[in-house]
C-alpha positions in Angstrom: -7.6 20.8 80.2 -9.6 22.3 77.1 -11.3 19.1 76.7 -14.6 20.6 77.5 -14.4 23.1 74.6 -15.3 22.2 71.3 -12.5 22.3 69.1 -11.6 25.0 66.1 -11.7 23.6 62.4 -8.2 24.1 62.1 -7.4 21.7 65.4 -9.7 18.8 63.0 -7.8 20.4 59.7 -4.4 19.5 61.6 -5.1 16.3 62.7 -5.9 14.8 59.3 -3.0 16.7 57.5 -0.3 15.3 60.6 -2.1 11.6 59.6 -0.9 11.7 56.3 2.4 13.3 56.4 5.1 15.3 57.9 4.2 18.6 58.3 6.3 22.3 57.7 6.9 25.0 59.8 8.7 28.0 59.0 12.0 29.1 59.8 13.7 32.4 60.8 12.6 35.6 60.7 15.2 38.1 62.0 17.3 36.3 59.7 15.3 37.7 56.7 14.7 41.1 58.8 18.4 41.3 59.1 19.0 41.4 55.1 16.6 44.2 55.0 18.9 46.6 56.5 16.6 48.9 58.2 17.8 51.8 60.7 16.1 54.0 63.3 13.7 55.3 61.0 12.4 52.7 59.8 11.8 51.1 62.6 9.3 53.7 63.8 7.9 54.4 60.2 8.8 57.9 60.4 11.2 57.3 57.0 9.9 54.8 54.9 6.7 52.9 55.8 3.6 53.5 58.4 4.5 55.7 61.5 3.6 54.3 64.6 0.8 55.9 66.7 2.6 54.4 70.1 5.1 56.8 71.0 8.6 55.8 73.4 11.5 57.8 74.0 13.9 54.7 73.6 15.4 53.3 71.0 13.3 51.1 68.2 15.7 49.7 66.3 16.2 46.1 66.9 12.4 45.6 68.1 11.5 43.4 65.2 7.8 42.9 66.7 6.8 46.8 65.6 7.6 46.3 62.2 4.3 44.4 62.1 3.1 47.8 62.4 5.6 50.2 60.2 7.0 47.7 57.6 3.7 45.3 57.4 4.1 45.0 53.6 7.9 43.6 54.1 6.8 41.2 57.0 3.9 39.9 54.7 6.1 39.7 52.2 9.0 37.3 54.4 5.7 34.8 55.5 4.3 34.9 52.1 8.0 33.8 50.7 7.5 31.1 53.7 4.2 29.9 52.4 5.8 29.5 49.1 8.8 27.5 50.0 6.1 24.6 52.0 5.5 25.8 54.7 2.2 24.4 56.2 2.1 26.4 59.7 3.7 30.0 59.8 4.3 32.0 62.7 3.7 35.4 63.7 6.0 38.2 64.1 5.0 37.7 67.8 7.9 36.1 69.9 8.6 39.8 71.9 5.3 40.6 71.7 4.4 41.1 75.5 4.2 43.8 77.9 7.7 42.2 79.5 9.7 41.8 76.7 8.1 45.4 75.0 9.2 47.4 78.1 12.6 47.2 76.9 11.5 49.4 74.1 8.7 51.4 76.0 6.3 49.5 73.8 4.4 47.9 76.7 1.3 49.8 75.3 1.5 48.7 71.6 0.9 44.6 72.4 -2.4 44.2 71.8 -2.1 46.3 68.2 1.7 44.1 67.3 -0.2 40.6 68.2 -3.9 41.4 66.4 -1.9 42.9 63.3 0.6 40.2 63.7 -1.8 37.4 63.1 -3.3 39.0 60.1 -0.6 39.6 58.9 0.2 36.3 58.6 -3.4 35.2 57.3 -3.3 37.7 54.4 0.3 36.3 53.1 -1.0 32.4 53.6 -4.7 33.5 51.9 -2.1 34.8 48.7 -0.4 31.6 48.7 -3.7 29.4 49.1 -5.0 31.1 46.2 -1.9 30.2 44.1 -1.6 26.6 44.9 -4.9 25.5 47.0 -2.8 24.2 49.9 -4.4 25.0 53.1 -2.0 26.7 55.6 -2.2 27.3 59.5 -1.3 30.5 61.4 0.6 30.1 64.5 1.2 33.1 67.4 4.3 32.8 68.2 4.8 33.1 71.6 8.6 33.3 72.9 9.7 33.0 76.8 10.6 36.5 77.3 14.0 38.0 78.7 12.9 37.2 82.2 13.2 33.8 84.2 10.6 32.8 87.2 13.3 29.4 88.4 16.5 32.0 88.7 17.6 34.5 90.1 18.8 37.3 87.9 21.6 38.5 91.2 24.2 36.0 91.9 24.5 37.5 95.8 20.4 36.9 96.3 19.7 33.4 94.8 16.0 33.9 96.3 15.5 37.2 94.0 13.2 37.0 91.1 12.8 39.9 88.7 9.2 38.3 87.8 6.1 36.7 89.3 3.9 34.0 88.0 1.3 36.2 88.0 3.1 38.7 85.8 3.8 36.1 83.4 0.4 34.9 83.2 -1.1 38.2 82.7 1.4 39.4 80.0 1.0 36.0 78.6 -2.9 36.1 78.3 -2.9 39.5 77.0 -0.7 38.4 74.1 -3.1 35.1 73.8 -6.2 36.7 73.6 -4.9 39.5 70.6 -3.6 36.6 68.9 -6.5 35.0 68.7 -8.9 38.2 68.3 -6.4 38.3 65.3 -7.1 35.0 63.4 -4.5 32.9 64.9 -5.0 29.2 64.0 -2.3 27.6 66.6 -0.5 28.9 70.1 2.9 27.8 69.9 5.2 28.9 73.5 8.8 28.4 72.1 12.1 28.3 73.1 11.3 27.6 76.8 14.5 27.4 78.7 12.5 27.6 81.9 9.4 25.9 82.1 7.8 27.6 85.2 7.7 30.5 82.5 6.0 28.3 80.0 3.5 27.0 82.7 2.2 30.8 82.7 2.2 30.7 79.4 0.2 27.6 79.5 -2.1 28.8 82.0 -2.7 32.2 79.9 -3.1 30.4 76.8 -6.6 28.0 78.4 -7.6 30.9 79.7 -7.8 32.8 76.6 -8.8 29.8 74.6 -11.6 29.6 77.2 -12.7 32.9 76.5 -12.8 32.8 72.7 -15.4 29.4 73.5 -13.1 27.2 70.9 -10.0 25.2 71.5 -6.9 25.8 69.7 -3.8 23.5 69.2 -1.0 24.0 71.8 2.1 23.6 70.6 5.3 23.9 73.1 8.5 23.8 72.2 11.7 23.9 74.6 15.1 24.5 74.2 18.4 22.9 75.0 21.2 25.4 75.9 24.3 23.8 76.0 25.8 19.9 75.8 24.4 19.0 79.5 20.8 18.3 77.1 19.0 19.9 79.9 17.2 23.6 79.8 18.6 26.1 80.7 16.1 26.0 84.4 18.0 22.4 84.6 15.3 20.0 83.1 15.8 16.7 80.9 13.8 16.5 78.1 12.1 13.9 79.7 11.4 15.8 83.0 10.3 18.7 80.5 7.2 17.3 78.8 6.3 15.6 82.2 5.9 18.8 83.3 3.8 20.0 80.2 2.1 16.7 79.3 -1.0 18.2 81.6 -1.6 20.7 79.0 -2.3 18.0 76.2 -0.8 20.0 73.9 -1.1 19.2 70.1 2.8 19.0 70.0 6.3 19.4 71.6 9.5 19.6 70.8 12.7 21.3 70.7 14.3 24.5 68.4 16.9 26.9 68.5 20.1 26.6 70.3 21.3 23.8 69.4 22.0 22.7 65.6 20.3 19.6 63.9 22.6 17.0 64.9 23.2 17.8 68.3 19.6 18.3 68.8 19.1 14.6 67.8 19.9 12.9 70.8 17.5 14.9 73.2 14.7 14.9 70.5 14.6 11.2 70.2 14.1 11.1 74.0 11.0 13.3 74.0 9.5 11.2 71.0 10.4 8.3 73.2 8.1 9.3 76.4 5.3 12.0 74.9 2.5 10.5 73.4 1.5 13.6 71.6 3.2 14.9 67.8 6.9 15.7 68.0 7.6 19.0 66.9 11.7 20.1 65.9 13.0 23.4 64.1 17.0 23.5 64.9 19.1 26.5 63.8 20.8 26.0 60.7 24.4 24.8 62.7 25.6 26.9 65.7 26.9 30.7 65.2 30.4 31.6 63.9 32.4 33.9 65.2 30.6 37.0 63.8 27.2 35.3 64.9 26.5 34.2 61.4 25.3 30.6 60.8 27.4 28.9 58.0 24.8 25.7 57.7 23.5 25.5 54.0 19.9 24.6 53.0 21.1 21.4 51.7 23.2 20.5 54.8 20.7 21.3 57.4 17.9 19.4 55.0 20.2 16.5 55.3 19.7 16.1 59.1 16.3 16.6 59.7 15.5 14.2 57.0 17.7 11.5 59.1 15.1 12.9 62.1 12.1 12.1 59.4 13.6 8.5 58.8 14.3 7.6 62.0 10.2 7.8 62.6 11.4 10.6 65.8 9.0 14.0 64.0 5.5 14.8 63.3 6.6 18.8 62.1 9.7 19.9 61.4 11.2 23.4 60.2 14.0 25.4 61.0 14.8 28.3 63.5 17.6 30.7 63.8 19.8 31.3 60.4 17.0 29.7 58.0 15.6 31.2 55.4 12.9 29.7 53.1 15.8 27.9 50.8 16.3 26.3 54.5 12.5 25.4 54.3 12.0 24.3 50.9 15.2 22.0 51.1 13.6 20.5 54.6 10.0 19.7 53.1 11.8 18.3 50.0 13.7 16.1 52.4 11.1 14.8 54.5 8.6 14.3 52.0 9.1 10.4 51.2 8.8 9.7 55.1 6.3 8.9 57.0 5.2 11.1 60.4 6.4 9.3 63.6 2.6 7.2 64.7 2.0 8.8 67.9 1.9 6.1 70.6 -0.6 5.6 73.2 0.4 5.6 76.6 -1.8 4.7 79.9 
Protein backbone atom coordinates (compact mmCIF):
# COMPACT_ATOMS: atom_id res chain seq x y z
CA UNK A 1 0.00 0.00 0.00
CA UNK A 2 3.19 2.41 0.24
CA UNK A 3 4.43 1.03 -2.90
CA UNK A 4 4.07 4.33 -4.64
CA UNK A 5 6.43 6.11 -2.16
CA UNK A 6 9.95 5.93 -2.49
CA UNK A 7 11.47 4.18 0.14
CA UNK A 8 13.75 5.64 3.31
CA UNK A 9 17.59 4.56 3.36
CA UNK A 10 17.08 2.70 6.34
CA UNK A 11 14.11 0.45 4.51
CA UNK A 12 17.38 -0.36 1.71
CA UNK A 13 19.92 -0.39 4.93
CA UNK A 14 17.47 -3.26 6.37
CA UNK A 15 17.10 -5.23 3.62
CA UNK A 16 20.77 -5.95 2.93
CA UNK A 17 21.63 -6.32 6.69
CA UNK A 18 18.31 -9.09 7.09
CA UNK A 19 20.22 -10.78 3.72
CA UNK A 20 23.14 -11.49 5.44
CA UNK A 21 22.10 -12.43 8.93
CA UNK A 22 19.73 -12.61 11.72
CA UNK A 23 19.04 -9.51 13.05
CA UNK A 24 18.59 -7.97 17.04
CA UNK A 25 15.96 -6.33 18.63
CA UNK A 26 15.99 -5.19 21.96
CA UNK A 27 14.33 -6.51 24.93
CA UNK A 28 12.44 -4.99 27.97
CA UNK A 29 12.26 -1.87 29.22
CA UNK A 30 10.06 -1.56 32.31
CA UNK A 31 12.18 -4.34 33.39
CA UNK A 32 15.24 -2.07 33.55
CA UNK A 33 12.82 1.01 34.68
CA UNK A 34 11.73 -1.21 37.43
CA UNK A 35 15.45 -1.54 38.97
CA UNK A 36 15.55 2.06 38.94
CA UNK A 37 13.29 2.48 41.75
CA UNK A 38 11.69 5.75 41.08
CA UNK A 39 8.60 7.20 43.16
CA UNK A 40 6.09 9.97 42.55
CA UNK A 41 8.54 12.53 42.23
CA UNK A 42 10.39 11.32 39.94
CA UNK A 43 8.16 10.51 37.73
CA UNK A 44 7.05 14.14 37.20
CA UNK A 45 10.73 15.60 37.56
CA UNK A 46 9.80 17.62 40.36
CA UNK A 47 12.64 15.63 42.60
CA UNK A 48 15.39 14.50 40.70
CA UNK A 49 15.48 15.11 36.88
CA UNK A 50 13.51 17.61 34.29
CA UNK A 51 9.94 18.69 35.51
CA UNK A 52 7.34 18.29 33.16
CA UNK A 53 5.68 21.29 31.58
CA UNK A 54 2.25 19.08 31.10
CA UNK A 55 0.47 19.33 34.13
CA UNK A 56 -2.37 16.32 35.49
CA UNK A 57 -3.88 15.92 38.73
CA UNK A 58 -3.47 12.03 38.68
CA UNK A 59 -1.08 10.00 39.64
CA UNK A 60 2.44 9.69 37.40
CA UNK A 61 3.94 7.02 38.74
CA UNK A 62 3.87 3.96 36.78
CA UNK A 63 3.53 6.02 33.32
CA UNK A 64 6.93 4.85 32.03
CA UNK A 65 6.31 6.93 28.64
CA UNK A 66 6.93 10.47 30.60
CA UNK A 67 10.19 9.60 31.78
CA UNK A 68 11.21 10.20 28.14
CA UNK A 69 10.61 13.62 29.37
CA UNK A 70 11.84 13.80 33.27
CA UNK A 71 14.49 10.94 33.40
CA UNK A 72 15.78 11.30 29.53
CA UNK A 73 19.43 10.70 30.60
CA UNK A 74 18.36 7.19 32.43
CA UNK A 75 16.15 6.12 29.40
CA UNK A 76 19.19 6.97 26.98
CA UNK A 77 21.11 5.35 29.18
CA UNK A 78 18.81 1.70 29.18
CA UNK A 79 18.85 1.93 24.92
CA UNK A 80 22.36 2.85 24.88
CA UNK A 81 23.15 -0.42 27.23
CA UNK A 82 20.83 -2.09 24.42
CA UNK A 83 22.99 -0.89 21.58
CA UNK A 84 25.81 -2.25 23.37
CA UNK A 85 24.65 -5.76 24.11
CA UNK A 86 23.79 -6.18 19.86
CA UNK A 87 21.14 -4.84 19.44
CA UNK A 88 20.53 -3.74 15.70
CA UNK A 89 16.85 -2.15 16.00
CA UNK A 90 15.88 -0.45 19.35
CA UNK A 91 12.67 0.75 20.31
CA UNK A 92 11.25 3.78 21.69
CA UNK A 93 9.96 4.42 24.99
CA UNK A 94 6.65 4.74 23.05
CA UNK A 95 4.25 1.64 23.64
CA UNK A 96 1.62 4.03 25.93
CA UNK A 97 2.31 6.79 24.09
CA UNK A 98 -1.19 7.75 22.67
CA UNK A 99 -3.94 10.00 23.58
CA UNK A 100 -5.91 6.57 24.76
CA UNK A 101 -3.60 4.95 26.75
CA UNK A 102 -2.15 8.69 28.26
CA UNK A 103 -5.66 9.59 29.45
CA UNK A 104 -5.20 7.23 32.17
CA UNK A 105 -2.65 9.52 33.48
CA UNK A 106 -4.23 12.92 32.21
CA UNK A 107 -1.30 12.98 29.81
CA UNK A 108 -3.46 13.01 26.57
CA UNK A 109 -1.78 16.48 25.90
CA UNK A 110 1.95 15.44 26.30
CA UNK A 111 1.93 12.70 23.13
CA UNK A 112 3.31 14.50 20.64
CA UNK A 113 6.33 15.89 23.03
CA UNK A 114 6.78 11.75 24.67
CA UNK A 115 6.85 10.28 20.85
CA UNK A 116 9.28 13.24 19.14
CA UNK A 117 11.62 13.09 22.37
CA UNK A 118 11.13 9.42 22.39
CA UNK A 119 12.64 8.80 19.10
CA UNK A 120 15.59 10.99 19.70
CA UNK A 121 16.12 9.72 22.40
CA UNK A 122 16.72 6.60 21.02
CA UNK A 123 18.90 8.13 18.01
CA UNK A 124 21.27 9.95 20.40
CA UNK A 125 22.02 6.51 22.49
CA UNK A 126 22.42 4.34 19.02
CA UNK A 127 24.70 7.54 17.40
CA UNK A 128 27.00 6.86 21.04
CA UNK A 129 27.19 3.27 20.22
CA UNK A 130 27.81 3.75 16.36
CA UNK A 131 30.66 5.89 17.17
CA UNK A 132 32.12 3.18 19.43
CA UNK A 133 31.86 0.20 17.25
CA UNK A 134 30.69 1.54 13.61
CA UNK A 135 27.75 -0.86 13.55
CA UNK A 136 24.86 0.88 11.99
CA UNK A 137 21.66 0.66 14.23
CA UNK A 138 17.85 1.32 13.42
CA UNK A 139 15.32 3.24 15.58
CA UNK A 140 12.01 1.67 15.90
CA UNK A 141 8.56 3.66 17.44
CA UNK A 142 7.23 1.40 19.32
CA UNK A 143 3.80 1.35 19.05
CA UNK A 144 1.66 -0.90 21.64
CA UNK A 145 -2.27 -1.78 21.24
CA UNK A 146 -3.48 0.31 23.87
CA UNK A 147 -5.75 -0.73 26.95
CA UNK A 148 -8.81 -0.59 24.77
CA UNK A 149 -10.28 -3.40 22.33
CA UNK A 150 -12.42 -2.43 19.09
CA UNK A 151 -13.61 -6.71 18.61
CA UNK A 152 -14.98 -6.85 22.46
CA UNK A 153 -16.93 -5.56 24.52
CA UNK A 154 -15.49 -4.24 27.70
CA UNK A 155 -19.52 -5.14 29.62
CA UNK A 156 -20.34 -8.67 29.83
CA UNK A 157 -24.39 -7.68 29.90
CA UNK A 158 -23.89 -5.45 26.44
CA UNK A 159 -21.75 -7.78 24.09
CA UNK A 160 -22.50 -4.92 21.35
CA UNK A 161 -20.74 -2.11 23.59
CA UNK A 162 -17.41 -0.88 22.56
CA UNK A 163 -15.52 1.60 24.66
CA UNK A 164 -13.59 2.65 21.28
CA UNK A 165 -14.19 3.49 17.63
CA UNK A 166 -12.02 2.83 14.58
CA UNK A 167 -11.83 6.16 14.10
CA UNK A 168 -10.46 6.89 17.58
CA UNK A 169 -7.85 4.47 17.05
CA UNK A 170 -6.79 5.72 13.92
CA UNK A 171 -6.57 9.18 14.93
CA UNK A 172 -4.66 8.46 18.18
CA UNK A 173 -2.62 6.07 16.17
CA UNK A 174 -1.57 8.75 13.45
CA UNK A 175 -0.85 11.27 15.86
CA UNK A 176 1.65 8.92 17.62
CA UNK A 177 2.95 7.99 13.91
CA UNK A 178 3.57 11.26 12.61
CA UNK A 179 5.67 12.51 16.14
CA UNK A 180 7.51 9.40 15.72
CA UNK A 181 8.60 10.07 12.68
CA UNK A 182 9.00 13.99 12.98
CA UNK A 183 11.29 12.50 15.63
CA UNK A 184 13.82 10.37 13.56
CA UNK A 185 12.20 7.12 13.75
CA UNK A 186 13.74 4.58 11.32
CA UNK A 187 10.92 1.67 11.64
CA UNK A 188 7.02 1.53 12.89
CA UNK A 189 6.69 -1.50 14.76
CA UNK A 190 2.49 -2.08 16.19
CA UNK A 191 3.24 -4.75 18.90
CA UNK A 192 1.57 -6.98 21.02
CA UNK A 193 -1.73 -7.01 19.00
CA UNK A 194 -4.21 -9.15 20.79
CA UNK A 195 -6.88 -7.63 18.58
CA UNK A 196 -6.16 -7.05 15.18
CA UNK A 197 -9.07 -4.64 14.21
CA UNK A 198 -6.98 -2.36 16.71
CA UNK A 199 -3.86 -3.02 14.69
CA UNK A 200 -5.70 -2.29 11.35
CA UNK A 201 -6.05 1.42 12.73
CA UNK A 202 -2.86 1.26 13.59
CA UNK A 203 -1.99 0.21 10.18
CA UNK A 204 -4.17 2.67 8.55
CA UNK A 205 -2.52 5.64 10.75
CA UNK A 206 0.83 4.46 10.16
CA UNK A 207 0.43 4.84 5.64
CA UNK A 208 -1.10 7.76 6.46
CA UNK A 209 1.59 9.26 8.24
CA UNK A 210 4.19 7.65 6.11
CA UNK A 211 2.34 9.33 3.30
CA UNK A 212 2.66 12.58 4.71
CA UNK A 213 6.40 12.45 5.59
CA UNK A 214 6.71 11.61 1.34
CA UNK A 215 9.07 8.37 2.28
CA UNK A 216 8.20 4.85 3.18
CA UNK A 217 9.19 3.29 6.38
CA UNK A 218 9.42 -0.50 7.31
CA UNK A 219 6.24 -1.84 9.05
CA UNK A 220 6.80 -4.18 11.31
CA UNK A 221 3.74 -5.97 13.23
CA UNK A 222 3.96 -8.14 15.78
CA UNK A 223 0.97 -10.10 17.56
CA UNK A 224 0.49 -11.78 20.56
CA UNK A 225 -0.71 -15.14 21.78
CA UNK A 226 -2.56 -14.98 25.16
CA UNK A 227 -3.05 -18.24 26.48
CA UNK A 228 -2.49 -22.17 25.16
CA UNK A 229 -5.63 -21.91 22.61
CA UNK A 230 -2.54 -20.19 20.16
CA UNK A 231 -5.04 -17.83 19.10
CA UNK A 232 -5.23 -13.80 20.03
CA UNK A 233 -6.74 -12.79 22.47
CA UNK A 234 -9.75 -11.18 19.59
CA UNK A 235 -9.80 -15.11 18.67
CA UNK A 236 -7.36 -15.28 15.56
CA UNK A 237 -4.85 -18.18 14.52
CA UNK A 238 -1.69 -17.03 13.64
CA UNK A 239 -2.45 -17.93 10.27
CA UNK A 240 -5.83 -15.99 10.07
CA UNK A 241 -3.65 -13.09 11.73
CA UNK A 242 -1.13 -12.22 9.05
CA UNK A 243 -4.02 -12.89 6.49
CA UNK A 244 -5.45 -10.20 7.87
CA UNK A 245 -2.24 -7.95 7.84
CA UNK A 246 -0.47 -9.38 4.79
CA UNK A 247 -2.27 -6.22 2.87
CA UNK A 248 -0.08 -3.94 4.63
CA UNK A 249 3.19 -5.61 3.19
CA UNK A 250 4.77 -4.98 6.11
CA UNK A 251 8.67 -5.46 6.42
CA UNK A 252 7.99 -8.15 9.16
CA UNK A 253 5.69 -10.12 11.58
CA UNK A 254 5.74 -11.96 14.30
CA UNK A 255 4.84 -12.81 17.73
CA UNK A 256 6.29 -11.34 21.48
CA UNK A 257 5.20 -11.18 24.86
CA UNK A 258 2.89 -13.41 26.57
CA UNK A 259 3.94 -16.41 25.90
CA UNK A 260 7.66 -17.74 26.83
CA UNK A 261 10.14 -19.01 24.04
CA UNK A 262 9.09 -22.49 23.88
CA UNK A 263 5.61 -22.21 23.93
CA UNK A 264 5.76 -19.50 21.44
CA UNK A 265 7.44 -22.04 18.98
CA UNK A 266 4.62 -23.86 17.78
CA UNK A 267 2.50 -20.68 16.60
CA UNK A 268 5.72 -18.94 15.33
CA UNK A 269 6.65 -21.76 12.94
CA UNK A 270 2.99 -21.42 11.58
CA UNK A 271 3.39 -17.74 10.59
CA UNK A 272 6.88 -18.38 9.00
CA UNK A 273 5.08 -21.17 7.24
CA UNK A 274 2.28 -18.92 5.36
CA UNK A 275 3.85 -15.09 5.41
CA UNK A 276 6.14 -14.44 2.73
CA UNK A 277 7.61 -11.49 4.45
CA UNK A 278 10.69 -11.61 7.48
CA UNK A 279 9.61 -13.36 10.71
CA UNK A 280 10.01 -11.33 13.54
CA UNK A 281 9.97 -13.09 17.45
CA UNK A 282 10.82 -11.42 20.98
CA UNK A 283 9.26 -13.92 23.74
CA UNK A 284 9.37 -13.01 27.45
CA UNK A 285 12.11 -14.51 29.20
CA UNK A 286 9.58 -17.69 30.67
CA UNK A 287 6.19 -16.78 32.04
CA UNK A 288 5.72 -14.74 35.51
CA UNK A 289 6.19 -16.34 38.95
CA UNK A 290 4.07 -15.83 41.55
CA UNK A 291 5.30 -12.31 42.46
CA UNK A 292 5.22 -11.43 38.63
CA UNK A 293 8.94 -11.88 38.32
CA UNK A 294 10.37 -13.84 35.40
CA UNK A 295 12.85 -16.51 36.64
CA UNK A 296 14.17 -17.29 32.79
CA UNK A 297 18.09 -16.70 32.68
CA UNK A 298 19.98 -15.10 29.73
CA UNK A 299 21.46 -18.34 28.94
CA UNK A 300 18.16 -20.26 29.09
CA UNK A 301 16.06 -18.05 27.11
CA UNK A 302 19.25 -17.72 24.52
CA UNK A 303 18.98 -21.44 24.29
CA UNK A 304 15.43 -21.37 22.70
CA UNK A 305 15.47 -18.81 20.31
CA UNK A 306 18.65 -20.15 18.99
CA UNK A 307 16.58 -23.63 18.35
CA UNK A 308 14.02 -20.81 16.49
CA UNK A 309 17.41 -19.50 14.50
CA UNK A 310 18.29 -23.30 13.50
CA UNK A 311 15.10 -24.38 12.65
CA UNK A 312 15.42 -21.60 9.60
CA UNK A 313 11.57 -20.18 11.35
CA UNK A 314 13.33 -16.01 12.24
CA UNK A 315 14.54 -13.23 10.32
CA UNK A 316 14.82 -10.79 13.92
CA UNK A 317 14.68 -11.99 17.12
CA UNK A 318 14.99 -10.30 20.67
CA UNK A 319 13.37 -10.53 23.75
CA UNK A 320 10.23 -8.85 25.54
CA UNK A 321 9.04 -8.85 28.99
CA UNK A 322 11.74 -9.81 31.87
CA UNK A 323 14.89 -9.20 29.40
CA UNK A 324 17.49 -7.22 29.99
CA UNK A 325 20.54 -6.62 27.71
CA UNK A 326 22.43 -9.95 29.31
CA UNK A 327 18.97 -11.46 27.70
CA UNK A 328 20.06 -9.66 24.46
CA UNK A 329 23.68 -10.24 24.22
CA UNK A 330 23.20 -14.07 25.18
CA UNK A 331 20.42 -14.14 22.05
CA UNK A 332 22.70 -12.45 19.33
CA UNK A 333 25.54 -14.69 20.60
CA UNK A 334 23.20 -17.57 20.06
CA UNK A 335 21.91 -16.95 16.73
CA UNK A 336 24.92 -15.68 15.23
CA UNK A 337 26.22 -19.03 13.37
CA UNK A 338 22.64 -19.31 11.71
CA UNK A 339 21.42 -18.29 8.82
CA UNK A 340 18.03 -15.83 8.58
CA UNK A 341 14.96 -17.96 7.41
CA UNK A 342 15.03 -17.10 3.08
CA UNK A 343 11.81 -15.48 2.74
CA UNK A 344 9.66 -17.42 0.28
CA UNK A 345 7.77 -16.18 -2.56
CA UNK A 346 4.24 -16.79 -2.70
CA UNK A 347 1.71 -15.97 -5.71
Amino acid sequence: MTGRLTPSPAFEALNRLAAERILILDGAMGTQIQQLRLGEDDYTGHGSGHACRHHSDHPQQGNNDLLILTQPEAVEEIHYRYAMAGADIVETNTFSATTIAQADYGMQAAVRDLNVEGARIVRRALDRATAQDGRPRFVAGAIGPTNRTASISPDVNNPGYRAVTFEDLRSAYHEQARALIEGGADILLIETIFDTLNAKAAIFACIQAMEAHGRALPLMISGTITDASGRTLSGQTPTAFWHSVRHARPWSVGLNCALGASAMRPHLAELSAVADTHICAYPNAGLPNAFGQYDEGPDDTAVQVADFAREGLVNVVGGCCGTTPDHIRAIAEAVAPYSPRKVPEYA
